[in-house]
MARDREN-956157 format. One record per residue: y, x, z of N, C-alpha, C in turn. Coordinates in steps of 0.2 Angstrom, whole numbers, padded with zeros to 4 digits, always signed. Layout:
# MARDREN-956157
YXZYXZYXZ
...
//
This chain:
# MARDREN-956157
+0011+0019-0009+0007+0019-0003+0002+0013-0003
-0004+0014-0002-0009+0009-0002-0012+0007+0005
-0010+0002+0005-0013-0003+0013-0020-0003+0015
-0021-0003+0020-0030-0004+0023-0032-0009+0015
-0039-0008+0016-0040-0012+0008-0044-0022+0013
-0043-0027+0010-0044-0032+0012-0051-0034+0015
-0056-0028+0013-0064-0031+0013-0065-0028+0021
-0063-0023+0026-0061-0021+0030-0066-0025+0037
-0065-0032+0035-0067-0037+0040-0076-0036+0040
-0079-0036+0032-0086-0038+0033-0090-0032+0036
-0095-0037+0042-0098-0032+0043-0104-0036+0045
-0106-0040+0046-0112-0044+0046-0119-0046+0037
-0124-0043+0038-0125-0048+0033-0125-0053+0030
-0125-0051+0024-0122-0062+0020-0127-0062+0015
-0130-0070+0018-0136-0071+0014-0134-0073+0006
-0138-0073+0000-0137-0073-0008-0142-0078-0012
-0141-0080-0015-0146-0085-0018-0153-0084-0017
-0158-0087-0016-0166-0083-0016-0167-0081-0008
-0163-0081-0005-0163-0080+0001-0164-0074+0004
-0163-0067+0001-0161-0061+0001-0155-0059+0005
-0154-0054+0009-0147-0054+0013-0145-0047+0011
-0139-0045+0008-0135-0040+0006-0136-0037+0014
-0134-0028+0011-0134-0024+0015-0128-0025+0017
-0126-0023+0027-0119-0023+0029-0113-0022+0026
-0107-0022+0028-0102-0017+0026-0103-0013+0031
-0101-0005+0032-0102+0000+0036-0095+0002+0036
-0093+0006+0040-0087+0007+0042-0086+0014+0046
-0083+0019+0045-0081+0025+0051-0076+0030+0049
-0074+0029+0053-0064+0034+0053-0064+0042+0057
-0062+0045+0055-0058+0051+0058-0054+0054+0053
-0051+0057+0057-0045+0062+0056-0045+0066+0053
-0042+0069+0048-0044+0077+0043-0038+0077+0038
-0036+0083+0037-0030+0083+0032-0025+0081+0032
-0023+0079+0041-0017+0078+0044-0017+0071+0044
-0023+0068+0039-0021+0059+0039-0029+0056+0043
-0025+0050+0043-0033+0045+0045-0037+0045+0037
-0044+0045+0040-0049+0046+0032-0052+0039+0037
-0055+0036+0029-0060+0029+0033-0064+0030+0025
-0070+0026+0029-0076+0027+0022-0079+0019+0024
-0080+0015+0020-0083+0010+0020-0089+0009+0014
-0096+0008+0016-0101+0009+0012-0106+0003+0013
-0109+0000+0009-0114-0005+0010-0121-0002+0013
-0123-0001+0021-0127+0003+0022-0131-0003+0027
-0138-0002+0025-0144-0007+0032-0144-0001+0036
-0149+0003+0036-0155+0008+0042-0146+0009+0046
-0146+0012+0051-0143+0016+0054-0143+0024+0051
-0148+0026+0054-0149+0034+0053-0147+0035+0047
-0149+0032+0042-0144+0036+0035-0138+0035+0033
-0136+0031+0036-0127+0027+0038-0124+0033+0044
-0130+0035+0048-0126+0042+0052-0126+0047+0050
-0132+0049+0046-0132+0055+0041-0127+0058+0040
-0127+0051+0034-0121+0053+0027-0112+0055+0031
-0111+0049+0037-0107+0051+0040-0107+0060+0043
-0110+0061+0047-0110+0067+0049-0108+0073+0045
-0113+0071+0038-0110+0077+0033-0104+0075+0029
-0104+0070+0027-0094+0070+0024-0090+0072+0029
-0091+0071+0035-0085+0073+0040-0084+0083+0040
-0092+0083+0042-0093+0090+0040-0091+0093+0037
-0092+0091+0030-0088+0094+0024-0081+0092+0022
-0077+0088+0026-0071+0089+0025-0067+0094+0031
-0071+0094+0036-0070+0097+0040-0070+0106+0037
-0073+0108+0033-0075+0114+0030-0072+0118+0025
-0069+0110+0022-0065+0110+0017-0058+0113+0019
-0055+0109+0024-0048+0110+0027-0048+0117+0028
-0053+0118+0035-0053+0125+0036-0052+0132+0033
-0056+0130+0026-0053+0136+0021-0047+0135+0016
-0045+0128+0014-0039+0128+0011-0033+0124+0015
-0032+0124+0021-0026+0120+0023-0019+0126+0025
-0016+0123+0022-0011+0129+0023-0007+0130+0032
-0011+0124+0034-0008+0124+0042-0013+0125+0045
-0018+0132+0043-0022+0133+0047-0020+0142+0045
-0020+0145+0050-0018+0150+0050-0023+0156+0048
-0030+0155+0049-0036+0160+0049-0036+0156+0039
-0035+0151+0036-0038+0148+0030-0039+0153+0025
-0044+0154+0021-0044+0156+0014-0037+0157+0011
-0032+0151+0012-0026+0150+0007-0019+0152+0011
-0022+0153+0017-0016+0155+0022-0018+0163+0023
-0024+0167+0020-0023+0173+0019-0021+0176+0013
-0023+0171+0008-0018+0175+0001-0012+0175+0004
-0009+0168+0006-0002+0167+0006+0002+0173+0011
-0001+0177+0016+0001+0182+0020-0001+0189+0018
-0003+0189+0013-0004+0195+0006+0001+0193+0003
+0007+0188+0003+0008+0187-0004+0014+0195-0004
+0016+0198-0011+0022+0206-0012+0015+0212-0010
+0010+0209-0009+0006+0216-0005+0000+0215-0012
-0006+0216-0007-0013+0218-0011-0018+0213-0015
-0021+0212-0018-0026+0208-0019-0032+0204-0014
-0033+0200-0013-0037+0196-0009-0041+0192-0015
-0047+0195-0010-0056+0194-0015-0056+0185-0013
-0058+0183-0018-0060+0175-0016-0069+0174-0017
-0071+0168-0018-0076+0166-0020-0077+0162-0025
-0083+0162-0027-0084+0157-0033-0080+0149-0032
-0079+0145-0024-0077+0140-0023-0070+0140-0023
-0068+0146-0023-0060+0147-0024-0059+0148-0030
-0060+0151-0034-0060+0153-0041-0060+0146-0045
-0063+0142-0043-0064+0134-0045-0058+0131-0043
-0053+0131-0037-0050+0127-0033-0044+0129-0038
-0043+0138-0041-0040+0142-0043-0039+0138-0050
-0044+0137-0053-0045+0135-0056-0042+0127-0060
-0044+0123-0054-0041+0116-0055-0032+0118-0055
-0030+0122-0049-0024+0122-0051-0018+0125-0058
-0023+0129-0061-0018+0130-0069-0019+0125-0072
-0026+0118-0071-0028+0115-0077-0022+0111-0076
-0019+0109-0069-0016+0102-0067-0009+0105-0069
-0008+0109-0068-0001+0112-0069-0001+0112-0075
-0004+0113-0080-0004+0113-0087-0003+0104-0091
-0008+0101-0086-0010+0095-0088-0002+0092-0087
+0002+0094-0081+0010+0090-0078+0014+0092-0082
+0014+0099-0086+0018+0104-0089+0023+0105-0083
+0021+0110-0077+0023+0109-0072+0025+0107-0067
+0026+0100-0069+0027+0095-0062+0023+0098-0056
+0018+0099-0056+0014+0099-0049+0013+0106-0050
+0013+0110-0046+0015+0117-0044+0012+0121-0038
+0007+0122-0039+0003+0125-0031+0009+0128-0028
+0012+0132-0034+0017+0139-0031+0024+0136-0027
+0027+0128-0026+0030+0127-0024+0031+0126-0016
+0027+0128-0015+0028+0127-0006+0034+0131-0003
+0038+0136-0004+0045+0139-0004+0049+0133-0004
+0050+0130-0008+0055+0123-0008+0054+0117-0004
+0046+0117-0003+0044+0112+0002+0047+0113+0008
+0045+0120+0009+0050+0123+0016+0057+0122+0016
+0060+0122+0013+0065+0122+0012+0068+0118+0013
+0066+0111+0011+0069+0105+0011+0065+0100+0015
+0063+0104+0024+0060+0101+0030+0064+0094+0033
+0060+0089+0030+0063+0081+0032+0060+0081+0037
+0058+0085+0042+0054+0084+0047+0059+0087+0051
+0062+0090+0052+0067+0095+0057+0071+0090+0062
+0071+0093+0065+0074+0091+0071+0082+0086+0068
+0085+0090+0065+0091+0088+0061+0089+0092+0054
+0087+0087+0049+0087+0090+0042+0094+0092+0039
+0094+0096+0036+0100+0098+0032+0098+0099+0024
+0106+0099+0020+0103+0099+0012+0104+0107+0012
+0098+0109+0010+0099+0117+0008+0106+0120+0005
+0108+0125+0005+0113+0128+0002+0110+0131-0006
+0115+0130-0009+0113+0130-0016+0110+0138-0018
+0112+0144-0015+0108+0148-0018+0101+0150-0013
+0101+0146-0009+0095+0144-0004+0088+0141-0010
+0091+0135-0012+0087+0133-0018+0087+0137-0025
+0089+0142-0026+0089+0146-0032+0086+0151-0029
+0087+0155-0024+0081+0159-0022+0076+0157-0021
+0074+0152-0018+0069+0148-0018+0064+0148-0024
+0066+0145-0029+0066+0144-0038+0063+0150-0040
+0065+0156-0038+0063+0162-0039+0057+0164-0040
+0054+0161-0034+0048+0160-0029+0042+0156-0033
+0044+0152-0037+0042+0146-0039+0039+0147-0046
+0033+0148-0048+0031+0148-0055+0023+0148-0055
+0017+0145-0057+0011+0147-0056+0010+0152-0062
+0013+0153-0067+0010+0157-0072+0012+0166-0067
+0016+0165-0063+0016+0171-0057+0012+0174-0055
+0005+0168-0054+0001+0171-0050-0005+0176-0054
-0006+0180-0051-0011+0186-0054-0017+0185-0052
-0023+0185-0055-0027+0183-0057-0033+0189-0060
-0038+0190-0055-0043+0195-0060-0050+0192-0058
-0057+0192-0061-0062+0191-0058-0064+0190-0050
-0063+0185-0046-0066+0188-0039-0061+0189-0035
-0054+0191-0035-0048+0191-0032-0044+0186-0035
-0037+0186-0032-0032+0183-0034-0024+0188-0030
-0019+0187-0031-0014+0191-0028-0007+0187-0031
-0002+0188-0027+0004+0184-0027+0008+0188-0027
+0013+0192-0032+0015+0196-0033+0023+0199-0029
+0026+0193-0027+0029+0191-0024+0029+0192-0016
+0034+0194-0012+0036+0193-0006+0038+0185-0004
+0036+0181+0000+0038+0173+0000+0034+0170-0005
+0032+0172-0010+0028+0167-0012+0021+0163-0008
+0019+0158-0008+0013+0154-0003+0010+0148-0011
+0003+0147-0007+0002+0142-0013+0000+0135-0006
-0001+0129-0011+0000+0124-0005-0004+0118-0010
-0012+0117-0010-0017+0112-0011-0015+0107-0009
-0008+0104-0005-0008+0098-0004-0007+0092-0009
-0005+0095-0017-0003+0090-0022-0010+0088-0025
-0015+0092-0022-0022+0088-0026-0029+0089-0021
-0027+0092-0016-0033+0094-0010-0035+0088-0007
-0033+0081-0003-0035+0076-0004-0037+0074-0007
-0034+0072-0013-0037+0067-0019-0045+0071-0020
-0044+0077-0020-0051+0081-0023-0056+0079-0016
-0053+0081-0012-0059+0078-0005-0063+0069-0006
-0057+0068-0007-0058+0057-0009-0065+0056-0014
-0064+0062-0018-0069+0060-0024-0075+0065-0023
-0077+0070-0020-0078+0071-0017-0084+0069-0013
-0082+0064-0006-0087+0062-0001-0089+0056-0005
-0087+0052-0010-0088+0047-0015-0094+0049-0016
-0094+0054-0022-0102+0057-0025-0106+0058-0019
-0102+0062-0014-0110+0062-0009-0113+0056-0006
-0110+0050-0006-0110+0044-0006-0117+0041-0010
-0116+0043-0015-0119+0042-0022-0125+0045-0022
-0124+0050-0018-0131+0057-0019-0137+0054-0013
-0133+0050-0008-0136+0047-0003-0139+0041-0003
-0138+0038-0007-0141+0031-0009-0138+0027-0006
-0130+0028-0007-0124+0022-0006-0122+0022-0012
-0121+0016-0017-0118+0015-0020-0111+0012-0024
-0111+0007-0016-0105+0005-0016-0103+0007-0009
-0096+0009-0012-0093+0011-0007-0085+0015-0008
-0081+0013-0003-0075+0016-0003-0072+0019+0001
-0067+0026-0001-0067+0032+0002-0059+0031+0002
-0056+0032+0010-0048+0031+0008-0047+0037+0013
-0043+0041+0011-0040+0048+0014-0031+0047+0013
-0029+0042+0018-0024+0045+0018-0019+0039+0014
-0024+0033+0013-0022+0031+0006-0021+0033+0000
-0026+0037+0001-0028+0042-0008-0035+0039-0008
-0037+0032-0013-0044+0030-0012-0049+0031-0020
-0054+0031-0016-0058+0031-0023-0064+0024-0023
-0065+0021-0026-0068+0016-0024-0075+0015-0029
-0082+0014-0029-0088+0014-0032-0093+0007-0029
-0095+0005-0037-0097-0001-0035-0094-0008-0032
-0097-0010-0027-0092-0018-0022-0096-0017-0017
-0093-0021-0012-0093-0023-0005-0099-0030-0007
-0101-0030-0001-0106-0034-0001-0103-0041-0002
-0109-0043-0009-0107-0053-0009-0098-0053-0015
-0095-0048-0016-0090-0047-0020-0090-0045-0026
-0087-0046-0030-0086-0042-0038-0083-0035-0039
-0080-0034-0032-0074-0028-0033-0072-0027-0027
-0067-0021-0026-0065-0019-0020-0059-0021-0018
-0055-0025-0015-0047-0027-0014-0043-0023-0012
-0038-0020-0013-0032-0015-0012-0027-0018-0013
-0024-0019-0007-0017-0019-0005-0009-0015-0008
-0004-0018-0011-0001-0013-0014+0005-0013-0007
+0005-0009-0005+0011-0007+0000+0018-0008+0000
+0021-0013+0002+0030-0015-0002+0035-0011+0003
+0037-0007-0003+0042-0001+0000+0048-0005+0004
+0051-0010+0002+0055-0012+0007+0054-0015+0015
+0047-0017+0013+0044-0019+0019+0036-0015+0023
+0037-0010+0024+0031-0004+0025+0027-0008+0030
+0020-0008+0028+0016-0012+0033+0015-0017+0027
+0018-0020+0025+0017-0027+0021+0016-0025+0013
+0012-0029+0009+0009-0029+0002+0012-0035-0001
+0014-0030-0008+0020-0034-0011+0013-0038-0018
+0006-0033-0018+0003-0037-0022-0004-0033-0020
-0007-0034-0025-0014-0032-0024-0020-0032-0030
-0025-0026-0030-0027-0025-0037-0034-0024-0035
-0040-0027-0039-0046-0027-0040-0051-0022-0045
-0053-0017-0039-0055-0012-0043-0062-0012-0041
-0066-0007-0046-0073-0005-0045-0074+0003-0049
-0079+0007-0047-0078+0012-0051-0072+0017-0054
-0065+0016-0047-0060+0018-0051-0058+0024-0045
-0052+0026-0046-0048+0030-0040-0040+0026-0041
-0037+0027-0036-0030+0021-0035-0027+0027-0030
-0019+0029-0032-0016+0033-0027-0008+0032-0030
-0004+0030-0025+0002+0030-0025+0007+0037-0020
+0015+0038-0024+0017+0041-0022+0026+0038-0020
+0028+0040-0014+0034+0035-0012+0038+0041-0009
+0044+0041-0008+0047+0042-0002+0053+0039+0003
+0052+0033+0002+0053+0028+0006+0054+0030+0013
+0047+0034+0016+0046+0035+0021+0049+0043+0024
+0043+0047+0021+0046+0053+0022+0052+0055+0017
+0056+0056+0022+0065+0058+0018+0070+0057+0025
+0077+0059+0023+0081+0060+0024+0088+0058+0024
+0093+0058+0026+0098+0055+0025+0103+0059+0026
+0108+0062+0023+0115+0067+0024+0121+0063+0020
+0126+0060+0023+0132+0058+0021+0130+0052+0015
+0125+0050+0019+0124+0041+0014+0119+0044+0009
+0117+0050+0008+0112+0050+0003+0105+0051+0007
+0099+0049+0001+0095+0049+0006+0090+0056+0001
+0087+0059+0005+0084+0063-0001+0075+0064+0003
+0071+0063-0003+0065+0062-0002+0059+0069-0001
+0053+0067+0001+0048+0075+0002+0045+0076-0006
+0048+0072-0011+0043+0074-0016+0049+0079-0020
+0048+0086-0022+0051+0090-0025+0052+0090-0033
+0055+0093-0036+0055+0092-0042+0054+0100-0044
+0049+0102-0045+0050+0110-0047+0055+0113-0051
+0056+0110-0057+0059+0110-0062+0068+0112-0058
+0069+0109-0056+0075+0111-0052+0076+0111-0045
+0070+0110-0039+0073+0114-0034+0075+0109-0028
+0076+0101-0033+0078+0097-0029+0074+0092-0028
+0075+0085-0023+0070+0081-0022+0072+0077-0027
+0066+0073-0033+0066+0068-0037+0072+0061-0035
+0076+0061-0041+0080+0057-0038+0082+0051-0043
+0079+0049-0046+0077+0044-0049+0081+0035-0050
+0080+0034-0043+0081+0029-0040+0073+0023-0038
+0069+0029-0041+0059+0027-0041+0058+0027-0034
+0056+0023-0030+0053+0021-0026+0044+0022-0024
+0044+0019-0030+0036+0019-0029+0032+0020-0034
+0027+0024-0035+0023+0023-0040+0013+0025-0040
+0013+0019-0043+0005+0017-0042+0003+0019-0048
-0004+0025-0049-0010+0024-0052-0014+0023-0051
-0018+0021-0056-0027+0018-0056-0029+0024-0061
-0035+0026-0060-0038+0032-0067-0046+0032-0065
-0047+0035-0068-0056+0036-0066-0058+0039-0061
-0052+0045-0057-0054+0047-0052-0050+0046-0048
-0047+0048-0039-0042+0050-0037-0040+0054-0037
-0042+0061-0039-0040+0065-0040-0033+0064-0047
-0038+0063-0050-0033+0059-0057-0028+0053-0057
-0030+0050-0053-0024+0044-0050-0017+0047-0046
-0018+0053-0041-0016+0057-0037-0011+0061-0040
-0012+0063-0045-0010+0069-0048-0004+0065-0054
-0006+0060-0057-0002+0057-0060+0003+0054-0057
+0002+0050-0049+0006+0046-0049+0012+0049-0045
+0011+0057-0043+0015+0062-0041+0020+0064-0047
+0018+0064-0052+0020+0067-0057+0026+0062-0060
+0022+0056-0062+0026+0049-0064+0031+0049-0059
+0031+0050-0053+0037+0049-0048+0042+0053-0049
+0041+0060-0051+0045+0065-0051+0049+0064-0058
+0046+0061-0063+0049+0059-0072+0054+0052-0068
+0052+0049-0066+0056+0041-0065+0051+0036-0071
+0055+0029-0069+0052+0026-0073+0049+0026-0080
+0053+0027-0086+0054+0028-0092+0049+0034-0095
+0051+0039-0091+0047+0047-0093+0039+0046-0092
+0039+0043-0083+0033+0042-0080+0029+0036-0083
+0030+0033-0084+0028+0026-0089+0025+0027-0092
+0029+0032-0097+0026+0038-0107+0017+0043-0102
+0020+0044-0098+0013+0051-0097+0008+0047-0094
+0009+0040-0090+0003+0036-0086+0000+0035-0094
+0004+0030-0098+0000+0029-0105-0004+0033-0109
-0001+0040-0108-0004+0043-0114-0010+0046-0111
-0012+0044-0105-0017+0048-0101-0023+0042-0102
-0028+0044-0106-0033+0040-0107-0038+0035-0101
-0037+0031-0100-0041+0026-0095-0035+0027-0089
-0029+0028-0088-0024+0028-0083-0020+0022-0083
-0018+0017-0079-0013+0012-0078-0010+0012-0072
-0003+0010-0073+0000+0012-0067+0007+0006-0067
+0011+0008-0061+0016+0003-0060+0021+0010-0056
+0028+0007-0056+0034+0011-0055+0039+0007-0052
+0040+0008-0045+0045+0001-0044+0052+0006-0041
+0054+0003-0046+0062+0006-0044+0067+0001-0039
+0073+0002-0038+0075-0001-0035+0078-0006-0036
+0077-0008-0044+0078-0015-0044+0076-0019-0050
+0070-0013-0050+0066-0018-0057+0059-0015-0056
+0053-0016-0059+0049-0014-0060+0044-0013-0067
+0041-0007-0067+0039-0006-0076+0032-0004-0074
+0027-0008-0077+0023-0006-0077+0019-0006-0085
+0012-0001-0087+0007+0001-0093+0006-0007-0095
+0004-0006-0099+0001-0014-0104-0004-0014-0100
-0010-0012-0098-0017-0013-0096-0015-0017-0088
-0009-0015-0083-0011-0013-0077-0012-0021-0074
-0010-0026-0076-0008-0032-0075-0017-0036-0073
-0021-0031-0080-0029-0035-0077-0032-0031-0071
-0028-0028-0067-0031-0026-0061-0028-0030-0057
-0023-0033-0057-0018-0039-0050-0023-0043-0050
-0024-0046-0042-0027-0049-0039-0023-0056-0039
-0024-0059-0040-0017-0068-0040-0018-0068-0031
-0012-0071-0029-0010-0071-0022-0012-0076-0022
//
């Protein structure tokens, strides 16, 4: 989990040697995709610091509407209500979205699973009184579970299955994060950072700085940062279940599932931070690394080119050769 980022405070111009004064920090929050989204950009005029506002809000607002699965009219909430039945026609932007999902699945060797939302349900930490599934509750589930499943022709898609649902939550963020970043960029903000949720992407630096500051969030102490890393041109996304999880007879069992068997990752992993070129890419690994544990997830952050990451277990920490030149000295 990634804390409010430290530069949060600047909002005044600060004059620069030669007597030039850097553009503001700019600042504006709402709501979308169930979390708080915040975008911070180094912007003067007003009017095109409202602009760019108005349309990234826009367009995540656009975004959710066709793929959230807790919208009941969405693009992906009417495959999912087709699923055992007919084909449902999509679009070129679905076909795409469709698309990223076989690459990531491929990329995890199916850690990450659009097709997994049956287990999500299943194992509701949110309930009133959770309970641990009954075991062939979790094998029917499993059944349910596979993207190679899904059927696939030009222009449609179809689930062939009854109960099958697909579920954009394991990369729909992080995609949105990178995303309003580029329209960011398209608008003549260059530095600037985009956090959805704690899923951030960060470009350029804040005014009169070298880099952007991120907070590392300390699992034992939520709210408080056990360290902190200096990024420019990166994406940074941690996955935990510290928070969202459960407890039955002294065991505590977490919201990140393990496809592969049905149950929630149980490692003894607490936490896991990557850095990568995108957030999308930070996102999707540091989901993945969570579900392997330390040692496994360690092996896939390393061998993913420009990726660095850290794993803090419950009573040591493992982090890549590289990730140490992104820590901030306290």
């Amino acid at each position: 989990m990634i804390v409010t980022p430290a530069t949060a405070n600047l909002r005044a111009p600060t004059a620069v040697p030669g007597g030039a004064a850097l553009r503001p920090l700019r600042r504006f929050t709402f709501r979308a995709l169930g979390t708080a989204c915040e975008v911070q950009l180094a912007g003067g005029d007003d009017a095109p610091v409202q602009a760019f506002e108005r349309a990234a809000v826009a367009w995540v607002e656009a975004f959710e509407a066709r793929y959230s699965r807790f919208r009941p009219t969405s693009l992906l909430s009417r495959i999912n209500q087709s699923a055992g039945h007919g084909w449902v026609e999509v679009d070129a932007e679905m076909e795409q979205m469709l698309d990223f999902c076989g690459a990531l699945h491929a990329m995890t060797n199916g850690l990450l699973d659009p097709t997994a939302l049956p287990l999500t349900r299943l194992w509701d930490y949110q309930a009133e009184r959770p309970v641990v599934p009954p075991r062939e509750q979790i094998a029917a589930a499993r059944e349910l579970v596979g993207w190679p499943q899904v059927q696939r022709a030009p222009g449609r898609v179809r689930l062939p299955r009854a109960g099958m649902a697909l579920d954009f939550g394991g990369f729909g963020k992080e995609y949105a994060v990178d995303v309003v970043a580029q329209m960011a960029v398209e608008r003549g903000f260059p530095d600037v950072l985009v956090d959805f949720g704690h899923d951030i992407r960060v470009l350029g630096a804040p005014p009169g700085r070298p880099c952007w500051h991120i907070g590392l969030e300390d699992p034992a102490r939520p709210g408080e940062k056990w360290s902190s890393v200096g990024l420019t041109n990166r994406g940074i996304a941690s996955s935990g279940d510290y928070q969202r999880c459960f407890v039955v007879a002294g065991r505590r069992y977490g919201h990140i599932i393990d496809p592969r068997t049905g149950w929630p990752a149980a490692h003894g992993c607490v936490q896991a931070t990557v850095i990568a070129d995108t957030c999308l890419q930070a996102g999707v690994l540091s989901t993945s690394a969570f579900i392997l544990g330390p040692e496994e997830g360690l092996k896939l952050i390393q061998s993913t080119p420009g990726a660095e990451g850290v794993l803090l277990h419950a009573h040591q920490r493992a982090q890549t050769r590289g990730f140490f030149n992104y820590v901030v000295p306290q």
